[in-house]
N, C-alpha and C positions, 0 to 999 in steps of 0.2 A: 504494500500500500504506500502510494507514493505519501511523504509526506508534507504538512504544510508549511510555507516561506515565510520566513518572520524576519522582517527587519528592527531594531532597536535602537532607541535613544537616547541618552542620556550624557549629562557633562561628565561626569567622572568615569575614568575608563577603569578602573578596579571596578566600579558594579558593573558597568558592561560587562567583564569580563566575569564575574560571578553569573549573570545574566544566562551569558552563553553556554556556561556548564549545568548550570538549573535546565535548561530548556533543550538542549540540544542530542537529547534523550527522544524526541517526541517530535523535535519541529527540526528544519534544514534553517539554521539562521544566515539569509542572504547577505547579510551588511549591518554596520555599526557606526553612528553619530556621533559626535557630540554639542550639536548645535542643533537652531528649529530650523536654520534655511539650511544647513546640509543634508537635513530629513527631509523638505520639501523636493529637492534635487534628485535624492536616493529613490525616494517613495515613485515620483513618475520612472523613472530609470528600470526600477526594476518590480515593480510593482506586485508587491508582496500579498499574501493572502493575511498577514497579521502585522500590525506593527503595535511595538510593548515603548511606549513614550514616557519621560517626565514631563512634569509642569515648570520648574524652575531650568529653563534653557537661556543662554546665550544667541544674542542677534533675534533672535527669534524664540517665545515661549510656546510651550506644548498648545496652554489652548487657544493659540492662534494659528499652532501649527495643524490644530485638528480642524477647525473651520475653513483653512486652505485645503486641508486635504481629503477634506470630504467631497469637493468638489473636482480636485487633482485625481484625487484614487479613489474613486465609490466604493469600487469591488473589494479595497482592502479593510481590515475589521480592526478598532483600535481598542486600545487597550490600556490606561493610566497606573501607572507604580509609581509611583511618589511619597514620598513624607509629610505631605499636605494631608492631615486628618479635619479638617474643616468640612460640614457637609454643603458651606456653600459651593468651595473649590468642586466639589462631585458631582453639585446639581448640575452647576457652570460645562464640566466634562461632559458628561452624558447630552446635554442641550447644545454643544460644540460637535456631537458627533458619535462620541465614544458608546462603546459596548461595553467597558468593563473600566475600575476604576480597584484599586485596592492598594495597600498602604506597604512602603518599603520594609516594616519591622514585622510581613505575615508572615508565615511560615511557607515554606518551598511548595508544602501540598497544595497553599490554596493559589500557589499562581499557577500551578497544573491543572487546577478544579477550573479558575478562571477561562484558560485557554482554551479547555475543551468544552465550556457552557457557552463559551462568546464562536466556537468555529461552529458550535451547531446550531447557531442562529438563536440564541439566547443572551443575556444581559447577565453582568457578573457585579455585583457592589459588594464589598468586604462586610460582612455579618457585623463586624464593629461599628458603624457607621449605618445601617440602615434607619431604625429609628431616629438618629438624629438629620438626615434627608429628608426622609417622610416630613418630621415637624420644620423644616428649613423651606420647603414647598407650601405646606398651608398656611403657618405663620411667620413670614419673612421678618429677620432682627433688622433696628437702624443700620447694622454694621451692611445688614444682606440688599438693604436698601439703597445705600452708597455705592456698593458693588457695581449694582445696573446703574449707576449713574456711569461707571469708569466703562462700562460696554457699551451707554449710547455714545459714545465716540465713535468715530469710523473704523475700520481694520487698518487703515491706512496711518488714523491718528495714533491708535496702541502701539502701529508698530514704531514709529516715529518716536512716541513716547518713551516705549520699554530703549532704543537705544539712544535717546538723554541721558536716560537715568541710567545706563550701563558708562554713561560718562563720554560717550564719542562726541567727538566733535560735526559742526555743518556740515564739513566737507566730506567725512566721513559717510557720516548717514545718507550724503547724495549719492556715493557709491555703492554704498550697502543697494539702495534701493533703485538706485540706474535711475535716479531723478536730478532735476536741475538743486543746487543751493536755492535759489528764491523758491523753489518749492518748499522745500523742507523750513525754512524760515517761515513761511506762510503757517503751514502746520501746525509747528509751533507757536505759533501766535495766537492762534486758533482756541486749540489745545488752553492755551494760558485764557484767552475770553472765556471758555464755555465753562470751565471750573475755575476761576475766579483766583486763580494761582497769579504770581508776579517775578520768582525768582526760581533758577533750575533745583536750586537746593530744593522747594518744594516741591517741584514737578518729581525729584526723584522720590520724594518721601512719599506722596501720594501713588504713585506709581509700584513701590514696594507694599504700601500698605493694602493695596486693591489687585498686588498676585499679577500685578504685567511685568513686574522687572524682580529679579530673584536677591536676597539680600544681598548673597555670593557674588553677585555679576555687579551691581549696584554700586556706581561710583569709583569704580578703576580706573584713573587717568590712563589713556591708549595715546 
């Protein structure tokens, strides 16, 4: 029986590389990340029947790279491992795309349970975490409310956003995204009207505290 293609991503290559021994038992793992726009690249490339993503990514975070890549790769099935135990962050994944969503500290069985509920066309959320989704759905907190305020921004604005607050500079981000500088100054300017922000330092702080820009990546001068 042939088996299925999974691609992976995540910043740190030690879990990658735990990753690949967890899974590779069961799946053919085609490729390994460590960035969202190398996942975007990977994912159309070679277009996986599984991809096992973080949320806290460089240039690009998982869940903007799941809302690009539902569109990029339909056919491939996603899957969130992260450290993020927030049941806002899981609503956010699963409404981004995702089939399965479960926490870096589970145990090896349940990312095996995960893989094979999410390839037979089932939904997988980590049993620690359900209840507290269920109630994050009915009764949304101030904090889950602020959330959606940092999503009604464009894709365009997050991503602009999340690399601010990773510390790149204009010119930078023109290239990251193959756009002119007075684009990205625009953006940002934007960005600074619609939340009522004035200075980068806050653009990073909000941007960290609303899960676009990872703490780790967050204000590295490049």
């Amino acid at each position: 029986m042939k088996k299925p293609r999974v691609l992976m991503a995540d910043d740190h290559s030690l879990i990658l590389a735990g990753l690949r021994k967890l899974v590779e038992g069961e799946c053919e793992v085609v490729g390994t990340v460590e960035d969202g726009r190398a996942l975007l690249d990977a994912a159309q490339k070679l277009r996986p029947d599984l991809i096992l993503l973080d949320i806290s990514m460089p240039l690009l975070n998982g869940l903007e790279a799941a809302r690009q890549l539902r569109t990029l790769v339909p056919g491939s099935k996603l899957i969130f491992l992260t450290m993020h135990a927030s049941p806002t962050y899981a609503t956010e994944a699963f409404q981004a795309g995702a089939c399965g969503y479960l926490l870096k500290r589970s145990a090896a069985s349940e990312l095996s349970l995960a893989i094979q509920s999410v390839l037979q066309g089932q939904h997988y959320l980590t049993p620690s975490l359900t209840k507290d989704v269920l109630e994050s759905v009915l009764k949304p907190s101030t904090g889950e409310r602020g959330k959606a305020v940092a999503t009604a921004l464009t894709a365009r604005q997050r991503e602009v956003l999340q690399l601010v607050a990773e510390g790149r500079g204009t010119k930078a981000i023109a290239t990251i995204l193959n756009v002119s500088v007075k684009t990205v100054e625009f953006h940002k300017s934007r960005i600074m009207q619609q939340l009522g922000i004035h200075t980068t330092a806050d653009l990073t702080k909000y941007a960290i505290t609303h899960g676009i820009a990872g703490l780790e990546q967050a204000g590295v001068p490049r």
